[in-house]
GUNU-13665 format. One record per residue: residue number from 1; residue in three letters; x, y, z of N, C-alpha, C in turn. Coordinates in Angstrom, 1 decimal, padded with zeros to 4 digits. Example, Ala and Ser with C-alpha at 12.3 -4.5 7.8 and 13.67 -1.06 7.14 Angstrom:
residues 2
   i  aa    npx    npy    npz   capx   capy   capz    cpx    cpy    cpz
   1 ALA  013.2 -005.7  007.8  012.3 -004.5  007.8  013.2 -003.3  007.8
   2 SER  012.8 -002.2  007.1  013.7 -001.1  007.1  012.9  000.0  007.9
end
This chain:
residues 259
   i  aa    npx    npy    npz   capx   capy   capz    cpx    cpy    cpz
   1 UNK  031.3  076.4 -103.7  032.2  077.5 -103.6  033.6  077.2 -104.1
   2 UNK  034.1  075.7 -103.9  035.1  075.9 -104.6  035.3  075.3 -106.3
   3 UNK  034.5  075.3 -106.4  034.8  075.1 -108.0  034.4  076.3 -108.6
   4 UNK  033.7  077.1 -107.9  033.9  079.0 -108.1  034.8  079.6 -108.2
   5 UNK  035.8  079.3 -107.3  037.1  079.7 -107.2  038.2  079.5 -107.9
   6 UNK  037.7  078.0 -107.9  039.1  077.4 -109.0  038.3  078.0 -110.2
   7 UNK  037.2  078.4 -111.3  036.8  078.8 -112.2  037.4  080.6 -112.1
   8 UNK  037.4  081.0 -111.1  037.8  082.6 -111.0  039.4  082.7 -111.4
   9 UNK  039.6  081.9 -110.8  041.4  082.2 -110.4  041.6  081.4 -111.8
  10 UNK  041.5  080.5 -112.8  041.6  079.2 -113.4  042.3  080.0 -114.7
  11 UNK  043.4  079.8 -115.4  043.7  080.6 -116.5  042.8  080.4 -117.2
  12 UNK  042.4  081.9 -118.1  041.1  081.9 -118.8  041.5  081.6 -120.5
  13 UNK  040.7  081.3 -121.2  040.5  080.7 -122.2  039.9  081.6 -123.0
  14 UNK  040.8  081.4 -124.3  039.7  082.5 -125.3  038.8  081.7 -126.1
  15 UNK  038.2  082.8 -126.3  036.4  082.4 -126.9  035.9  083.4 -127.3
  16 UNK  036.7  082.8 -129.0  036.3  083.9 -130.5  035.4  084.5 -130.5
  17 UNK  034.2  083.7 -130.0  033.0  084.1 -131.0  032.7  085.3 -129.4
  18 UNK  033.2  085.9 -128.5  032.9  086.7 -127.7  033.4  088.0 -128.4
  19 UNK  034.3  087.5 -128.9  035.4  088.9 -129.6  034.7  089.1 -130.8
  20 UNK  034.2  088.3 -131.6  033.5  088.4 -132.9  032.5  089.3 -132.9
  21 UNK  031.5  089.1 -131.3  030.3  089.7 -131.0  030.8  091.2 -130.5
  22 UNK  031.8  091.6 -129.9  032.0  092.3 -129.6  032.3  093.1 -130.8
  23 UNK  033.0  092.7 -131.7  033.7  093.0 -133.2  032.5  093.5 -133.7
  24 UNK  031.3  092.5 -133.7  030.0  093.3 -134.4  029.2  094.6 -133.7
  25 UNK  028.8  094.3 -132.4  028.9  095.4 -131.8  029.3  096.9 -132.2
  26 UNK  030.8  096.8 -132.2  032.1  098.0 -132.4  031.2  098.2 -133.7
  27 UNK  031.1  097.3 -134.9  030.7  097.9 -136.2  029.3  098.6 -136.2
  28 UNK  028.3  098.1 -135.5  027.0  098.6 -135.4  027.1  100.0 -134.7
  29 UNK  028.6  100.5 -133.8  028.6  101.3 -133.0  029.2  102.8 -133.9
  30 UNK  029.5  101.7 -135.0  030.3  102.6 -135.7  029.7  103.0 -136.8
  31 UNK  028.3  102.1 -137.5  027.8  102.7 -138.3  026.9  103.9 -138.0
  32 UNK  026.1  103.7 -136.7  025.5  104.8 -136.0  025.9  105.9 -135.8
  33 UNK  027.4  106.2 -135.6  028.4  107.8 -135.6  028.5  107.9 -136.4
  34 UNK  028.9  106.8 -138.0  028.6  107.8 -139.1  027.4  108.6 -139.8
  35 UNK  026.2  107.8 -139.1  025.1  108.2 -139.5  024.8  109.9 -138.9
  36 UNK  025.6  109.7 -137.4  025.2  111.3 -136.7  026.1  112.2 -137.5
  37 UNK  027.3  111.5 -137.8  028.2  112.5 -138.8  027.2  113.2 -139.7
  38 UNK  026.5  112.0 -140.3  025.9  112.7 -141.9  025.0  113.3 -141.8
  39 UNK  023.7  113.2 -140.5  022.7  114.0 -140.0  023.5  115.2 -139.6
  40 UNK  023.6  115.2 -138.6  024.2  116.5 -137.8  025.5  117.5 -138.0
  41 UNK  026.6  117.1 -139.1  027.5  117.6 -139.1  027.1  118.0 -140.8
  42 UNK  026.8  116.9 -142.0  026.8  117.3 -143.0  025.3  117.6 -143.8
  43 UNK  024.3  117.4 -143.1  023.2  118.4 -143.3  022.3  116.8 -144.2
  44 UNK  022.7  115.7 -144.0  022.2  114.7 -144.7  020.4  114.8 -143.9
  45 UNK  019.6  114.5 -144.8  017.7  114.8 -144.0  017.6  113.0 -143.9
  46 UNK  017.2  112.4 -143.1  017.4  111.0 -142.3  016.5  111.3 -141.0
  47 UNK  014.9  111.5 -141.1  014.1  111.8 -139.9  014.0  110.6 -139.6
  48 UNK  014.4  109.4 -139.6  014.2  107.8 -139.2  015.4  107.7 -137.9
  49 UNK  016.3  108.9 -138.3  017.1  108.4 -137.1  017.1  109.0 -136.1
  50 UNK  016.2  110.2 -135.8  016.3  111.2 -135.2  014.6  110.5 -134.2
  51 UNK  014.3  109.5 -134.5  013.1  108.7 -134.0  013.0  107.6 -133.6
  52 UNK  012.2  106.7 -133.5  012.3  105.2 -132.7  013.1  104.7 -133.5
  53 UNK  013.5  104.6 -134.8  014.5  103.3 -135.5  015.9  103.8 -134.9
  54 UNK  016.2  104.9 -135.3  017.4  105.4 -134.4  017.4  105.1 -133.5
  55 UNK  016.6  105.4 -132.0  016.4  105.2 -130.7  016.8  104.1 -130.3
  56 UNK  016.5  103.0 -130.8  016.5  101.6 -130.9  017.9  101.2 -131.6
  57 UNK  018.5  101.4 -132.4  019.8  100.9 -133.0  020.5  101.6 -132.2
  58 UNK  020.6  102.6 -131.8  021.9  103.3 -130.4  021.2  102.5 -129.2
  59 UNK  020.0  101.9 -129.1  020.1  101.0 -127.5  020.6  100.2 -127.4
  60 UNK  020.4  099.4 -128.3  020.7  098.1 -128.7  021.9  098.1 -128.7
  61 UNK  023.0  098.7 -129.8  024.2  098.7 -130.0  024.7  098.9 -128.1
  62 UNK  024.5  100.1 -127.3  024.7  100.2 -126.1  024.4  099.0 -125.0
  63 UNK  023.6  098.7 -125.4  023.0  097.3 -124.7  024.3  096.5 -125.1
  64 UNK  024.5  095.7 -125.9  025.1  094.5 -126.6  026.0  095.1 -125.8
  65 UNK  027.1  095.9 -126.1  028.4  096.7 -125.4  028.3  096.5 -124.1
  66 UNK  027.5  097.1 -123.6  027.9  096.7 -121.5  027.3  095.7 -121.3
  67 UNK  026.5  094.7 -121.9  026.5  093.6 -121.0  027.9  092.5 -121.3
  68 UNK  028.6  092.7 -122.7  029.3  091.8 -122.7  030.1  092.2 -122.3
  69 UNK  030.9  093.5 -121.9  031.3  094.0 -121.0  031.8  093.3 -119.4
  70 UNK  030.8  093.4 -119.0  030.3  092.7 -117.8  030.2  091.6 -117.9
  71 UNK  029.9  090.9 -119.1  030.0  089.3 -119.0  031.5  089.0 -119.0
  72 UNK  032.5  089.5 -119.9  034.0  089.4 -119.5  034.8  089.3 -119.2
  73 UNK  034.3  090.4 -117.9  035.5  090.7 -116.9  035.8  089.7 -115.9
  74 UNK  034.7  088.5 -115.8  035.5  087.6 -114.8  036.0  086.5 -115.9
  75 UNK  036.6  086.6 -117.2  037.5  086.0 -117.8  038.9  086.1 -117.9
  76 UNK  038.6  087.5 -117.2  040.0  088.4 -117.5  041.2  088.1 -116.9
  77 UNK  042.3  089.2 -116.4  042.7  089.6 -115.6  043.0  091.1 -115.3
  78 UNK  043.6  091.5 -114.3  043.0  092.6 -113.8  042.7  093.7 -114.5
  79 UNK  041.2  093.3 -113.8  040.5  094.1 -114.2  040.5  095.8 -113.8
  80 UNK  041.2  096.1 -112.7  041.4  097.5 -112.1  042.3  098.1 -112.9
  81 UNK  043.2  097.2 -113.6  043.8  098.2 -114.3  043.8  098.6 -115.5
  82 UNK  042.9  097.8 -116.5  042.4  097.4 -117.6  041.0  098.9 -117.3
  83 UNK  040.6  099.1 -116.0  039.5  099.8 -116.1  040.0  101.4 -116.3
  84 UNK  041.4  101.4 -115.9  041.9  102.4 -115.4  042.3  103.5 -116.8
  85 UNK  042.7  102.3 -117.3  043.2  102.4 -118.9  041.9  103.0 -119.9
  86 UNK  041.0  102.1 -120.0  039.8  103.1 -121.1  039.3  104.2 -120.1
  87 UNK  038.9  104.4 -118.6  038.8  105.4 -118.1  039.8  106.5 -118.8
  88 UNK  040.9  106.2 -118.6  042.0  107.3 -119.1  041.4  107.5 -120.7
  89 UNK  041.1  106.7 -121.1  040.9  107.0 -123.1  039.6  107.7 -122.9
  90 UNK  038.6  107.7 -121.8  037.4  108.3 -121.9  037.4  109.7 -121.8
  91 UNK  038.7  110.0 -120.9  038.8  111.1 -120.8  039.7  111.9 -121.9
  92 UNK  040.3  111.0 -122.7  041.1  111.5 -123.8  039.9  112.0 -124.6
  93 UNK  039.3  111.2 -124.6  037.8  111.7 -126.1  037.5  112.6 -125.3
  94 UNK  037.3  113.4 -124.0  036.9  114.3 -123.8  037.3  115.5 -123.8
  95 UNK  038.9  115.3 -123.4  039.7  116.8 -123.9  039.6  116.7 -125.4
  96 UNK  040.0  115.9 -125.8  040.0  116.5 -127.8  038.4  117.2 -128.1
  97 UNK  037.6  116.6 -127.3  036.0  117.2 -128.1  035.9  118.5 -127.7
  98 UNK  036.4  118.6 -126.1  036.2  120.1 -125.4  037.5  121.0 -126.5
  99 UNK  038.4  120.7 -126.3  039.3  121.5 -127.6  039.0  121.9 -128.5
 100 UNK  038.6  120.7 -129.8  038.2  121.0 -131.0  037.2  120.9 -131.2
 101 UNK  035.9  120.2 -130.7  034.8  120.3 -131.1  033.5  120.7 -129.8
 102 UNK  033.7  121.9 -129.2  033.1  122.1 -128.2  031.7  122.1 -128.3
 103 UNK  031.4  122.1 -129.7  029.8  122.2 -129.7  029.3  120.5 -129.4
 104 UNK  030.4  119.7 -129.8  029.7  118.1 -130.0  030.4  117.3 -128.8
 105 UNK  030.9  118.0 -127.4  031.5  117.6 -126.4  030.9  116.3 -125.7
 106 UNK  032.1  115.0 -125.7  031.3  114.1 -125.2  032.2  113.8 -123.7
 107 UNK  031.3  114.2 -122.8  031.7  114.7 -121.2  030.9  113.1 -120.6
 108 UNK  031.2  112.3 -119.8  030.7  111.4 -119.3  030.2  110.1 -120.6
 109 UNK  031.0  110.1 -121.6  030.6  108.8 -122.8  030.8  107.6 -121.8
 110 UNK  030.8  106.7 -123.0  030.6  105.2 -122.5  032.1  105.1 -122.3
 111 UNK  033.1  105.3 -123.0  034.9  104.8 -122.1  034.9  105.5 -121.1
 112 UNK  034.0  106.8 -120.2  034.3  106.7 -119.2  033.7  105.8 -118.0
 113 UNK  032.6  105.6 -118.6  031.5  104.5 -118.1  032.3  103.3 -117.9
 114 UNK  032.5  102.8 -119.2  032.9  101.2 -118.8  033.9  101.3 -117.9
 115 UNK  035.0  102.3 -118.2  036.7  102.0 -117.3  036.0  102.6 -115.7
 116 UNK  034.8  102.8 -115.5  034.7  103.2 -114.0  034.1  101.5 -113.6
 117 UNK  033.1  101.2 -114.4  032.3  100.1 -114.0  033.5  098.8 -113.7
 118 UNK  034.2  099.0 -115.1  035.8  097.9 -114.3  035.9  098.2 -113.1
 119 UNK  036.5  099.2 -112.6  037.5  099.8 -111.6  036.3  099.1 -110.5
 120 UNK  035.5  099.6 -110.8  034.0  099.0 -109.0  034.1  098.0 -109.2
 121 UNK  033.9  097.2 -110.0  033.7  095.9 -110.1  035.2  095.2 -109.6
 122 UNK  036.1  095.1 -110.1  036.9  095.0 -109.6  037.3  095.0 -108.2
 123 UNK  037.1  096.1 -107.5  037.1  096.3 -106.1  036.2  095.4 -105.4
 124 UNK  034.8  095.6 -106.1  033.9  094.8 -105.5  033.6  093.1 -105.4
 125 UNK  034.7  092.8 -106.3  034.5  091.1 -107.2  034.8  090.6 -105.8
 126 UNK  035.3  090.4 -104.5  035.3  089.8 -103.7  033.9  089.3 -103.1
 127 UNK  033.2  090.5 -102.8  031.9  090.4 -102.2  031.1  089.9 -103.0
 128 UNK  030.8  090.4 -104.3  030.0  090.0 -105.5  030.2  088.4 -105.8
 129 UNK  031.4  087.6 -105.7  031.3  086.4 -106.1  031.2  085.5 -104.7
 130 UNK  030.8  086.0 -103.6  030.0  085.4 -102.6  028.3  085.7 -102.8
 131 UNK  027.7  086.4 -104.0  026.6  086.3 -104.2  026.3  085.1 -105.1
 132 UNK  025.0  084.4 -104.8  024.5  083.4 -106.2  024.2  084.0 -107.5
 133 UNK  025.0  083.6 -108.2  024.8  084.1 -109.6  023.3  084.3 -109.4
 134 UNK  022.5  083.7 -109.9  020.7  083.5 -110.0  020.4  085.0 -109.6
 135 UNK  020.9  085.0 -107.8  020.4  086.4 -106.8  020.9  087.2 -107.6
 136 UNK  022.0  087.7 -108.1  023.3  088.6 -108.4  022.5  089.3 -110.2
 137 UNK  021.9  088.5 -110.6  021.6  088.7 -112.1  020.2  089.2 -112.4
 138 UNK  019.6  088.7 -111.1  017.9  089.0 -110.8  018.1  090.3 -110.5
 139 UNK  018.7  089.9 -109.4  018.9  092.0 -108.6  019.2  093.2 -109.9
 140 UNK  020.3  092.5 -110.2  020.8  093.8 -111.3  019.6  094.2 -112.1
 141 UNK  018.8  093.3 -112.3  018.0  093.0 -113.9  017.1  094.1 -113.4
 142 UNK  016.6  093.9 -112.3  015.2  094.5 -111.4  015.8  095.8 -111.4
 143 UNK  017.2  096.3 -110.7  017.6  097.5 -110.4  017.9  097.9 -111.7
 144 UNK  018.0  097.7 -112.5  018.2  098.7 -113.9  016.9  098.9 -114.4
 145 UNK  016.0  098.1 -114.2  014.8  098.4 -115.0  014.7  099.8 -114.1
 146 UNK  014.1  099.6 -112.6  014.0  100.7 -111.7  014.9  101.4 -111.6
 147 UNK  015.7  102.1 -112.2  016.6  103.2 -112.0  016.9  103.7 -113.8
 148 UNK  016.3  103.2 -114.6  016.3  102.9 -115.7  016.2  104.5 -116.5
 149 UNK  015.2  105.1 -115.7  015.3  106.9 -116.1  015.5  107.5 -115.1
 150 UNK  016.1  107.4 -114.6  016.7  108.3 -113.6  017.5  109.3 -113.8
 151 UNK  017.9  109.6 -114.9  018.3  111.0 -115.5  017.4  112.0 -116.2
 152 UNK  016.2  111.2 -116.4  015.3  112.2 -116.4  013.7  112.6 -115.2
 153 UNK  014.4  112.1 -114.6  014.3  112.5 -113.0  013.1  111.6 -112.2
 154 UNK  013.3  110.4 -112.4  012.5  109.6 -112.1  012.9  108.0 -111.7
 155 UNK  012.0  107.5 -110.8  011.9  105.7 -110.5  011.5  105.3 -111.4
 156 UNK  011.8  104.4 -112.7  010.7  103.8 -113.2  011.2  103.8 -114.9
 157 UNK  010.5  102.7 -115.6  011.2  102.8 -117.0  009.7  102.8 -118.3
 158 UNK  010.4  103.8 -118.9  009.9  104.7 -120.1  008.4  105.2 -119.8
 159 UNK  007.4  104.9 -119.5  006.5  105.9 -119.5  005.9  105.3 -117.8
 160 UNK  006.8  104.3 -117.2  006.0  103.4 -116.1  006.8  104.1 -114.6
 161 UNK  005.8  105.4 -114.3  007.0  105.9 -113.2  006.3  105.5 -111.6
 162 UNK  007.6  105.2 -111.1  007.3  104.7 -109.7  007.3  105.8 -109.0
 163 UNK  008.4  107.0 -108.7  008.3  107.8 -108.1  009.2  109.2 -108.8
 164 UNK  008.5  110.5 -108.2  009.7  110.9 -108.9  010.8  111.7 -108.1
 165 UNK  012.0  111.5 -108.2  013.0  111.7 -107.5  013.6  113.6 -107.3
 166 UNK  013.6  113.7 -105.9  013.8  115.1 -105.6  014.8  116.2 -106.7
 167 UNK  014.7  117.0 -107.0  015.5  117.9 -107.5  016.6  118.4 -107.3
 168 UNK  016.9  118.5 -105.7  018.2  118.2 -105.1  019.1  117.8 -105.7
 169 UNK  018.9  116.3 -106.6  019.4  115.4 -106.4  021.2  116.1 -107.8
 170 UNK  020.1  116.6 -108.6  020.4  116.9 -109.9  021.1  118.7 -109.7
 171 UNK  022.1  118.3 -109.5  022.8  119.8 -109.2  024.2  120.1 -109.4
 172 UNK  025.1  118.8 -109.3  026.5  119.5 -109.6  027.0  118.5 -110.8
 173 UNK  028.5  118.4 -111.0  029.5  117.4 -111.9  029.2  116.2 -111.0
 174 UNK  029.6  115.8 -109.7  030.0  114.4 -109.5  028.2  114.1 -109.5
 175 UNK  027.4  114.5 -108.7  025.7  113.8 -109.3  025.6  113.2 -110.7
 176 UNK  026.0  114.8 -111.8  025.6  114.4 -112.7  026.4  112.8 -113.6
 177 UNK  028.0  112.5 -113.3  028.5  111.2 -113.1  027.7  110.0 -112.7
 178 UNK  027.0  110.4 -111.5  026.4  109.2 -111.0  025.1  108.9 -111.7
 179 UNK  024.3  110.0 -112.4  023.5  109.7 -113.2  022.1  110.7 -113.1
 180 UNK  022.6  111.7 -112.2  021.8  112.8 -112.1  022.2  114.1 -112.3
 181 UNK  022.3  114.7 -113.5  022.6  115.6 -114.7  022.0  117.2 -113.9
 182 UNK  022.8  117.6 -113.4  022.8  119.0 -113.3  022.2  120.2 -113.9
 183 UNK  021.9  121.3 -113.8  021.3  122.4 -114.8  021.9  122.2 -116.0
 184 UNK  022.0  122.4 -117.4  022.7  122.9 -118.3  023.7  121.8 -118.7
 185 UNK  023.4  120.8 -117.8  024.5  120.0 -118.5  024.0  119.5 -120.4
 186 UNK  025.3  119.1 -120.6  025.3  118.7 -122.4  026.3  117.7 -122.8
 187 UNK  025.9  116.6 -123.4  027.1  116.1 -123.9  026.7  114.7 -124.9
 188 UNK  027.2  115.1 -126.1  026.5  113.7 -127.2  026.5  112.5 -126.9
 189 UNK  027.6  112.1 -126.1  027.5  110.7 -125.2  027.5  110.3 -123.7
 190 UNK  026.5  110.5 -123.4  026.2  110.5 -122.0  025.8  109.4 -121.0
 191 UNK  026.8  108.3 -120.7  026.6  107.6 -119.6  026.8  107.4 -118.8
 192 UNK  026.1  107.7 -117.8  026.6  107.6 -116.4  026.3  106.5 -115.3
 193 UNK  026.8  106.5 -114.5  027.2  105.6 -114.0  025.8  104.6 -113.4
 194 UNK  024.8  105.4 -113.2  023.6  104.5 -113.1  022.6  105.0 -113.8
 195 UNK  022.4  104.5 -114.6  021.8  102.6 -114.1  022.6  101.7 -114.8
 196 UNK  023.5  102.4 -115.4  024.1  101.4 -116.0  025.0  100.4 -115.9
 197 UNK  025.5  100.6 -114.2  026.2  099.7 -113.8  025.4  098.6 -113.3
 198 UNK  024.4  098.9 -113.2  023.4  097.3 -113.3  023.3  096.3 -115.0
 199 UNK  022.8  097.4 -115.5  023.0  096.4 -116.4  024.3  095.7 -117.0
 200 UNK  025.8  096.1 -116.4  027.3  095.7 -116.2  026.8  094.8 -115.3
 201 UNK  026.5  094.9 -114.5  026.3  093.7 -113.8  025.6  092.3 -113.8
 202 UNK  024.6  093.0 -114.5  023.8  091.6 -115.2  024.4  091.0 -115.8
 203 UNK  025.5  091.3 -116.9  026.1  090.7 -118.0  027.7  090.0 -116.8
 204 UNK  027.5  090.4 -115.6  028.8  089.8 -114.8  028.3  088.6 -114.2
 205 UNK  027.1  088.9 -114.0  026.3  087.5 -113.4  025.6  086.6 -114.0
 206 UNK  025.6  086.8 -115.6  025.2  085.9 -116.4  026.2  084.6 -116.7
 207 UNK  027.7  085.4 -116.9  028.5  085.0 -117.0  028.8  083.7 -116.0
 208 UNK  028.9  084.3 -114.7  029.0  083.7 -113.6  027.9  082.4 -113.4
 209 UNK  027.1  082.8 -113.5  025.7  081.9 -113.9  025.7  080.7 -115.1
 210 UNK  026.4  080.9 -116.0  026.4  080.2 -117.2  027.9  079.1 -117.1
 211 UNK  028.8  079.8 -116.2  029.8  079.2 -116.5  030.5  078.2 -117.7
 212 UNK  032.2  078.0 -117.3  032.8  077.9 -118.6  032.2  076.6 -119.0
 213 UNK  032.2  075.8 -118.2  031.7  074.6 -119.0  030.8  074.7 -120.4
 214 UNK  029.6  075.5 -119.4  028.2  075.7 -121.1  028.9  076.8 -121.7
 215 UNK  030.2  077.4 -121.6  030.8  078.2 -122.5  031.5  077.5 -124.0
 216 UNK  031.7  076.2 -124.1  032.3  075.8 -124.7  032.0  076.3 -126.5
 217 UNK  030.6  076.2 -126.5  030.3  076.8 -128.0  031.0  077.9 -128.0
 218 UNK  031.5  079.0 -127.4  031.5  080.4 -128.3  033.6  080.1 -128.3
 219 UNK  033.7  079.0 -128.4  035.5  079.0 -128.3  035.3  078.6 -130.0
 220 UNK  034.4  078.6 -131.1  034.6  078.1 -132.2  034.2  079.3 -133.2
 221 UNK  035.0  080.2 -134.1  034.9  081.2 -135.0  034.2  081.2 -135.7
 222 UNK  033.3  082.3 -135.8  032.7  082.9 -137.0  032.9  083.3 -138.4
 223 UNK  033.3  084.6 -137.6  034.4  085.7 -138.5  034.9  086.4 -138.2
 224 UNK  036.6  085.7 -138.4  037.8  086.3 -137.4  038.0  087.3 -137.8
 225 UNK  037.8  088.3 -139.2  037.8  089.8 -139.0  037.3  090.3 -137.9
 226 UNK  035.9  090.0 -137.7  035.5  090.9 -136.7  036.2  090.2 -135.3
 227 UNK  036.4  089.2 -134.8  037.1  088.8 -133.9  038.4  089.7 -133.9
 228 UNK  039.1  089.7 -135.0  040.1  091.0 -134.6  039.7  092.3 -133.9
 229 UNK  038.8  092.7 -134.6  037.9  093.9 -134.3  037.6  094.3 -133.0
 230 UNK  037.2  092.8 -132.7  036.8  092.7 -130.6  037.9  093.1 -130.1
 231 UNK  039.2  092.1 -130.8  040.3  092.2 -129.8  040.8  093.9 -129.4
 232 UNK  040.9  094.5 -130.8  041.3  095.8 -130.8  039.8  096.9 -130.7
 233 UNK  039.4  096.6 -129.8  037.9  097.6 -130.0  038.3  098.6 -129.0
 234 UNK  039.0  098.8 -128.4  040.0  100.5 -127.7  040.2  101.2 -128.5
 235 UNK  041.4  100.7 -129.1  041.8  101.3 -130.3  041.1  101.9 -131.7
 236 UNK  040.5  101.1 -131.8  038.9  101.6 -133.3  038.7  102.5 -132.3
 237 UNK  038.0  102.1 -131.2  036.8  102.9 -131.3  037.3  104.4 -130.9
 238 UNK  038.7  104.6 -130.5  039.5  105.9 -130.2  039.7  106.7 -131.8
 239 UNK  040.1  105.6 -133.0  040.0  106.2 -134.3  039.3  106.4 -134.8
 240 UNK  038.1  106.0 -134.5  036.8  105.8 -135.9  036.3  106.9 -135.9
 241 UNK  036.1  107.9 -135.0  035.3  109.2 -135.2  035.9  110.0 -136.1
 242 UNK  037.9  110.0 -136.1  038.6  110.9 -137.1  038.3  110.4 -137.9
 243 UNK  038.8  108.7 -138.0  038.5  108.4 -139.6  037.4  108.8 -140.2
 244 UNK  036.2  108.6 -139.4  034.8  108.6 -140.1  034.7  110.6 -141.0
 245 UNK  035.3  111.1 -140.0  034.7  112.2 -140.0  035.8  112.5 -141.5
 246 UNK  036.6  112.6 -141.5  038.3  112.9 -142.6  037.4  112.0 -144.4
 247 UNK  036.9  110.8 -143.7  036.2  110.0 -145.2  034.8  111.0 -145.4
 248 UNK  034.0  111.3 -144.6  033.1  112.0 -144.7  033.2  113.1 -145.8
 249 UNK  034.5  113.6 -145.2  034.5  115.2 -145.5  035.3  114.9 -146.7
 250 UNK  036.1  114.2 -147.1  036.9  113.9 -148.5  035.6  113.7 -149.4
 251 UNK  034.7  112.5 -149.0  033.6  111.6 -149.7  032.9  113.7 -150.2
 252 UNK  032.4  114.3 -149.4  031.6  115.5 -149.7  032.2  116.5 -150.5
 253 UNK  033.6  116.9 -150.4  034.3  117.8 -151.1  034.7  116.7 -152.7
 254 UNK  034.7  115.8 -152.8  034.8  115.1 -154.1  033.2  115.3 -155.0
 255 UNK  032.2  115.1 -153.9  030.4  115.0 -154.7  030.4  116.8 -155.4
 256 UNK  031.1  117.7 -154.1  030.4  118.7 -154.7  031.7  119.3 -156.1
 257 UNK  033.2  118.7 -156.0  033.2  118.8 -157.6  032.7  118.4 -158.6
 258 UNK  032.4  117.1 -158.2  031.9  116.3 -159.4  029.9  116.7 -159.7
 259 UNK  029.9  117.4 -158.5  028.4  118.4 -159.5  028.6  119.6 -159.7
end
């Protein structure tokens, strides 16, 4: 327990290649919005993405994102207020969409996910780092598989249902937050809070589990572009949808002069 502690409290250390990964991430996150740009906004025909190869490059990308996420945060420091901060940016993406783009409204995306999953985790890191990493990484792993569709109203993941969960359940705004989506709800980025605070958590107990010592490889660079990229991944990922969408729409009004 106490070399737990002195590791928690211990000034943390940066480790490139976490930012690099993250950096790649951000780009994978980012080629996927422009692809929905060019499907959905400018009429591009792409049925690969609208199916399992798409399905799979937005999980994946999603995936990579919250567990390193969660692996992170006991690098940091505080983390409550750090959570408080992209929560607030989550909710910025969501007035500008409800404003200007009410048809493509993203109500419950992943900045408001992650800045909630800080904020609990945070609160919670007292009790959580009295768990054994091992217990703490198992549980999560188990409880996200099993809670895994639970927005489409079920125990159990992709076609493997344990039980299916009352209709109750799925009725207003704060359910639909927690991960049980209401009548009529809609929104292009929709994460909610479970199950995907397990798999945040996995990535908090892996960390915990692996400690810095076997951390040492990822303190040696890749490619410090994208390590920039990690560092500043708020900020992109608050720009990239204008940018993408402003190059888009230049890139299309230039094709149809030039035919």
């Amino acid at each position: 327990m106490q070399s737990s502690m002195a590791e928690t409290h211990s000034p943390a250390p940066r480790y490139p290649l976490l930012d690099e990964m993250r950096g790649l991430a951000l780009v994978s996150m980012m080629g996927y919005h422009a692809m929905w740009d060019l499907v959905y906004l400018f009429g591009v025909y792409a049925p690969w993405y609208g199916g399992m190869p798409g399905f799979l490059w937005q999980q994946a990308t999603s995936w990579c994102f919250i567990l390193l996420s969660g692996f992170c945060l006991r690098l940091g420091h505080h983390p409550i207020r750090r959570g408080l901060v992209v929560f607030a940016a989550g909710a910025l993406v969501t007035a500008v969409t409800a404003l200007f783009m009410p048809a493509d409204l993203v109500l419950f995306g992943v900045l408001t996910f992650l800045g909630a999953a800080m904020v609990l985790t945070g609160l919670l890191r007292p009790a959580l780092e009295k768990l054994p990493a091992w217990a703490g990484l198992l549980g999560c792993a188990l409880l996200f598989i099993v809670t895994r569709e639970i927005n489409s109203g079920y125990l159990g993941f992709g076609g493997w249902v344990i039980a299916e969960l009352p209709g109750a359940l799925y009725r207003d705004f704060v359910m639909t937050f927690l991960g049980f989506p209401g009548p009529g709800f809609y929104s292009t980025d929709y994460f909610s809070l479970f199950p995907w605070l397990f798999l945040y958590g996995a990535g908090y107990f892996l960390q915990k589990l692996t400690g810095r010592e076997r951390m040492e490889p990822l303190r040696r660079s890749v490619c410090p572009p994208l390590g920039w990229m990690g560092r500043h991944s708020l900020l992109l990922y608050l720009l990239h949808q204008p940018a993408l969408y402003g190059a888009l729409t230049a890139l299309s009004l230039l094709a149809r002069q030039l035919g």
